[in-house]
Steps between C-alpha positions, in 0.01 A plus 500: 500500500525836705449860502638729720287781629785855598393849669229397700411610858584354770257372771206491188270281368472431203252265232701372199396277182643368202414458116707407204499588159573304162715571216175583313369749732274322691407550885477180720244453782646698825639294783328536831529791718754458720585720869840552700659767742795638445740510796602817721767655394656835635277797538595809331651796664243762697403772372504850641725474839478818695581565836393804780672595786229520807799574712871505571546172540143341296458449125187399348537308171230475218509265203228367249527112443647362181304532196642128470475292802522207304349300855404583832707750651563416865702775645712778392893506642641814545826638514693822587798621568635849641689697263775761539412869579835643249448469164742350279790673404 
């Protein structure tokens, strides 16, 4: 027999125990408690990005972690790109 626990966290631990009932209503005695760790999975997006200009050519960006990690977050990757002064037409 199985059950399959959905929506939990990743990178979590978590205690989990079992009982089963009758067809008359009746509570069985509780299986031990057991312990496991979800895996790491991928962290949710960051939250607040801002950025400063300190010069003509220097941008300071700003950014609150993920209210989900969901594990250890080891560094952040970041990306730009320069866009075109016109707007579009």
């Amino acid at each position: 027999m199985s059950a399959q626990l959905n929506s939990l966290l990743g990178d979590q631990s978590y205690a989990v125990y079992a009982s089963i009932t009758s067809n008359i209503n009746t509570i069985g005695l509780f299986s031990p408690i057991a312990y496991f760790r979800t895996l790491q999975r991928q962290p949710e997006p960051i939250l607040n990005l801002r950025g400063e200009s300190l010069s003509r050519s220097t941008i300071e960006l700003v950014w609150q972690p993920p209210s989900k990690p969901n594990g250890p977050i080891s560094h952040y990757l970041i990306y730009y790109a320069p866009m075109e002064d016109r707007l579009p037409v």
